[in-house]
N, C-alpha and C positions, 0 to 999 in steps of 0.2 A: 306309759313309760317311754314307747318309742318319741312320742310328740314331744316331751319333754327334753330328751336327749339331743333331738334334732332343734330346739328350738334355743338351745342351749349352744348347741354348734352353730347354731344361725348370729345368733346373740356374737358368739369371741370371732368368728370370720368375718362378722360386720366393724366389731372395735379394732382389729388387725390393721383391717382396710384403713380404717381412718385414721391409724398412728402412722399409714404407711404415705399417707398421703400429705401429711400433717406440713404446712406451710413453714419455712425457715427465713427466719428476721432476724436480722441484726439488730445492735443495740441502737443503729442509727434512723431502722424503719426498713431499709433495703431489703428487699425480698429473692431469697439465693436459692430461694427452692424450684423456681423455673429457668429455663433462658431468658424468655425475654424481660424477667421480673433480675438479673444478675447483669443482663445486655444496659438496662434501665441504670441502673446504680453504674456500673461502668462510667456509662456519660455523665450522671448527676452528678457525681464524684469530684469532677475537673471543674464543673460550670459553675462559678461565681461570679457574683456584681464585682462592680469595680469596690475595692476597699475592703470585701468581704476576704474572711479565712480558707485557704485550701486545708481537707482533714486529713492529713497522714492516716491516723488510726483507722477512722471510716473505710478509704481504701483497701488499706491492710486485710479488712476481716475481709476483703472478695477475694482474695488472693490466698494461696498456699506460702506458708513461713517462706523467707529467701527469695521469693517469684523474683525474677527478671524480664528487662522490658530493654524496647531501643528503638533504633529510629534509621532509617536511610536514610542518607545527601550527598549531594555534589557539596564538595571541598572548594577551595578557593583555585586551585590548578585544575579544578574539572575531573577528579575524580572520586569515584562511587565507593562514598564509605560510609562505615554505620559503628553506631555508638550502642553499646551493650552494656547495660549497669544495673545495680537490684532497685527494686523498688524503692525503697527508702531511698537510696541516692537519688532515682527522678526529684521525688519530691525535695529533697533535700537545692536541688538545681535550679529547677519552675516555680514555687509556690508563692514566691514573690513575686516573681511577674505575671503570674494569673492574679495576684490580689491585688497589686496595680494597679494593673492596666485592665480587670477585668475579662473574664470568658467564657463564650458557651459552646459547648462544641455538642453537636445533634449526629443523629445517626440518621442517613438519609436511603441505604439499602442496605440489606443482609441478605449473605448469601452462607449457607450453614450444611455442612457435613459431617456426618457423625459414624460411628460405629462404635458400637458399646456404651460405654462411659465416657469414652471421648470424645470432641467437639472442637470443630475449629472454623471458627467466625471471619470470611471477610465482611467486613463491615466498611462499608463508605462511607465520609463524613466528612460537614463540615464545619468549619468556626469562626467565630466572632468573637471583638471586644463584648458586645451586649445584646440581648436577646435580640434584638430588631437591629443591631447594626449590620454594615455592608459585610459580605464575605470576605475575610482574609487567609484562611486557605481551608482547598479540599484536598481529599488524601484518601487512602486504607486504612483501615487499622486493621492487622491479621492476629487474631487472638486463638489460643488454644485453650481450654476448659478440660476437668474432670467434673463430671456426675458420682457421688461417691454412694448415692441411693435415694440418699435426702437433700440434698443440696448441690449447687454449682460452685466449682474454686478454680480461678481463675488462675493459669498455670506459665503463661508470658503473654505478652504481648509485643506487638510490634508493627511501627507505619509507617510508610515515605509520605510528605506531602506531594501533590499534584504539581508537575512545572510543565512549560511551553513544551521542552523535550521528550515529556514524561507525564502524557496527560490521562486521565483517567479510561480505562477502556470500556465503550457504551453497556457493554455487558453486567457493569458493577454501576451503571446508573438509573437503569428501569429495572 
């Protein structure tokens, strides 16, 4: 009877495990159950051929309802300002001129600190009109995440591009 009972317990502590571990996909394919399967869809997200769709909705599901995002730059008088708007507005801004003009934007280092369920990604990167074309800018992206047990939701983001003034520091390139 013991062997039973024990194998019993072995049995539901084994299926636990594996609903705990159970992979989260989206309807798009994106894989939101690891970082670097949520890091992955981040990038894939933006990079289109030229002519191609950008997907609001695909986005969307990495992200938590309302997320907001933005961006640093120098203004036209040389001063350091930055744009803060929801997601939906980015896209609402950009998604034509990435279908365009085309873009791929890769991730070229991460550097990642966490405690608990939270997470925040610098992420180096850079981008192009097209897979193999020349570089037109590198930058940060500094992203914040939750882990909510089963999956990564993506909670803002935000990046400067790299300039002459403002060049990337070697630390976030190897």
């Amino acid at each position: 009877m013991k062997k039973i009972i024990f194998m019993i317990g072995l049995v539901i502590t084994s299926i636990t495990s594996q609903q705990s571990h159970a992979q989260v996909i989206t309807k798009y394919g994106d894989n939101v159950s690891t970082l670097d399967g949520i890091m992955k869809a981040y990038y894939d997200v933006v990079t289109v051929k030229k002519g191609e769709q950008v997907y609001y909705e695909r986005d969307s599901l990495l992200h938590i309802a309302d997320a907001h995002v933005g961006s640093g730059y120098i203004d036209k008088q040389g001063k350091q300002r930055f744009n803060y708007m929801t997601l939906k507005k980015y896209h609402q801004l950009s998604d034509a001129s990435l279908s365009r003009d085309g873009f791929d934007e890769r991730e070229i280092l991460r550097k990642v600190e966490h405690f608990g369920s939270i997470y925040h990604v610098f992420s180096t990167y850079e981008s192009r009109n097209s897979k193999n074309g020349p570089v037109i800018e590198r930058g940060i992206n500094s992203i914040e995440l939750f882990n909510d047990g089963t999956r990564f939701w993506i909670l803002a983001w935000f990046y400067e591009g790299e300039r002459k003034d403002n060049p990337i520091p070697a630390e976030y390139l190897k």
